[in-house]
C-alpha positions, 0 to 999 in steps of 0.5 A: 500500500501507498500510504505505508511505503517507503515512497511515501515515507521518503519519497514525497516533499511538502513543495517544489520549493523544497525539491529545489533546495535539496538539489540546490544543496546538493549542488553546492556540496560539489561546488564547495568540494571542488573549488580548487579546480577551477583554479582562476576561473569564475567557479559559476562559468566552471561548475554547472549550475543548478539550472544547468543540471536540470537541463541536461537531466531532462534531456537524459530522461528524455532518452531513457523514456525513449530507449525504454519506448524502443526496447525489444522484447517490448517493455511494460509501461510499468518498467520505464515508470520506475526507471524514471523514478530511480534516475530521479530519485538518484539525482536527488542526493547526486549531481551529474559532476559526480556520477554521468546521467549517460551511464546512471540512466541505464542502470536504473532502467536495468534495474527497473526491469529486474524490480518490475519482473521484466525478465532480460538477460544483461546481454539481451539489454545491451543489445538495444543499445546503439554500441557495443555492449561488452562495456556497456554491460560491464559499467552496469554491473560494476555500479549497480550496488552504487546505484542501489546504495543511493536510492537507500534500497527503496525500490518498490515504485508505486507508479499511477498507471495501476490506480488508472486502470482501477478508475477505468474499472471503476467507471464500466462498473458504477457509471453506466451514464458514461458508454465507452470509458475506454475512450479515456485510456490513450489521453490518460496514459499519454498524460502519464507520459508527461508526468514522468517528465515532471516531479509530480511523483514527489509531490502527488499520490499515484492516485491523484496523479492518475485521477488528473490524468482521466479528468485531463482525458476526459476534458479532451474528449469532451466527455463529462464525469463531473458527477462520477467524480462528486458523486461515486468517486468522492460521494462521502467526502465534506466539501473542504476535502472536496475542494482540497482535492480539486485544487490537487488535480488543478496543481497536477495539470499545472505542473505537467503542462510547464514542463520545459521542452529540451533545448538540445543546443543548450544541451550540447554546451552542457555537455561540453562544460560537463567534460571539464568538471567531471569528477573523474573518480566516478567516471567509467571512461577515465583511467583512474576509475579504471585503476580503482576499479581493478585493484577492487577486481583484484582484492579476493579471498585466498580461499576463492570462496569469496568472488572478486564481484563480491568483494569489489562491490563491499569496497565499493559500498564502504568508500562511497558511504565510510561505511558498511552496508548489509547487502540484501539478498536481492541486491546479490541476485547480479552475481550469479555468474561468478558467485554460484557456490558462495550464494 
């Protein structure tokens, strides 16, 4: 249930301003960490800025919505809700100077299709990608665990499409005034596209969010369920919650509807001021990530029970957090390969 879960828990802010101040924190946190690197230069011109960020990450979601739109065998609608929701959620407590949207988008969209039961091989989702896909997959690998540490292990995503299809249930069963409620299904669903593309998922319900999206449909289509709504949907409600929820869905329609569209030459400037202040570390491309990354690969146990995998995911877990993580069993199911005895 929604209203028991983590999402809830965690995952919900009072405001778009408070949404704001965490990445605008967040931001900073970089900014003060790396200022010795710009060295003479004006530090706004060397860093991206908040706003900057917010550009670039909506032109990844924009293609991780579409890698998943393209994804053979074809992908449920589900696995690419909660995909979005991992990339945001990452991008929350991480700015793209640390750790490239390029690479976090699909290990989120990986890790969706194995959360979601959408059951692909690592091989199988490389292959939708435009490029090799013997690095792409290691890159996953290797930081999925990172990845997973940053979303607190709070994976399961209550996405608004499984409350839009209990209103279409709703309607065929308690309003026989409205004839082919299934009309509503593609303008609400397109709706929902749009929302991915907003915060509306860390301000809203699934349940709110889904409801706009079948008032927005239903307003298109010209198609009246005013008393559905007042009357067997929110029949016993008093009229300040009424109003309450009124103004919700009116807040819901705002908000996807300014949802900036991608400037892609704006994009391609980030890009290029991205490459500058790129915190190496963290970065697959770059030699010292790849030292790091095999001294992990060669730290094993001289007994071999404990596989290099293993060990450079706890190493992995303890540098980025200063701690130790107790792994869930879920979290181990990517070292089938080569840990099957220790397992």
């Amino acid at each position: 249930m929604f209203h028991s879960s983590s999402q809830r828990k965690h995952w919900i802010f009072s405001s778009p301003e408070e949404i704001h101040e965490q990445r605008k924190g967040v931001n900073e946190k970089y900014y003060k960490a790396h200022i010795n690197r710009c060295k003479k230069k004006d530090p706004s011109s060397f860093f991206l800025r908040e706003s900057e960020e917010r550009s670039l990450l909506r032109y990844y979601e924009h293609l991780l919505r579409d890698f998943c739109r393209k994804f053979r065998p074809p992908m449920p609608v589900p696995v690419m809700g909660t995909a979005c929701t991992y990339f945001k959620r990452f991008y929350m407590n991480n700015t793209v100077m640390d750790h490239h949207p390029k690479h976090i988008m699909l290990i989120c969209v990986y890790l969706a299709c194995k959360i979601e039961e959408f059951n692909v091989s690592i091989s199988q989702f490389c292959d939708n990608l435009p490029r090799g896909n013997e690095e792409a997959s290691e890159n996953i690998l290797n930081s999925e665990l990172l990845v997973l540490q940053e979303l607190n292990f709070q994976l399961t995503i209550h996405n608004p499409f499984r409350p839009l299809e209990g209103f279409l249930i709703d309607l065929k069963t308690r309003y026989p005034l409205l004839k082919e409620p299934e009309l509503l299904r593609r303008g609400a669903e397109e709706f929902l596209h749009r929302c991915m593309a907003s915060d509306a998922a860390f301000l809203f319900t699934p349940s709110q969010i889904s409801l706009a999206a079948i008032l927005t449909s239903a307003s298109k289509q010209k198609m009246n369920i005013d008393r559905y709504v007042t009357e067997s949907l929110l029949g016993g409600e008093k009229s300040e919650n009424l109003k309450d929820i009124i103004s919700t869905i009116k807040k819901i329609k705002q908000l996807v509807a300014q949802v900036p569209t991608v400037n892609f030459e704006e994009v391609k400037r980030l890009e290029r001021k991205l490459e500058h202040c790129l915190n190496e570390e963290f970065n697959p491309e770059s030699e010292i990530y790849k030292r790091r990354l095999q001294e992990q690969l060669d730290f094993e146990d001289d007994d071999g029970m404990m596989g290099s995998k293993i060990m450079k995911i706890l190493i992995w877990t303890e540098k980025s957090s200063g701690k130790k993580e107790e792994l869930p069993e879920m979290c181990l199911s990517r070292l089938e390969q080569k840990t099957t005895k220790f397992l």
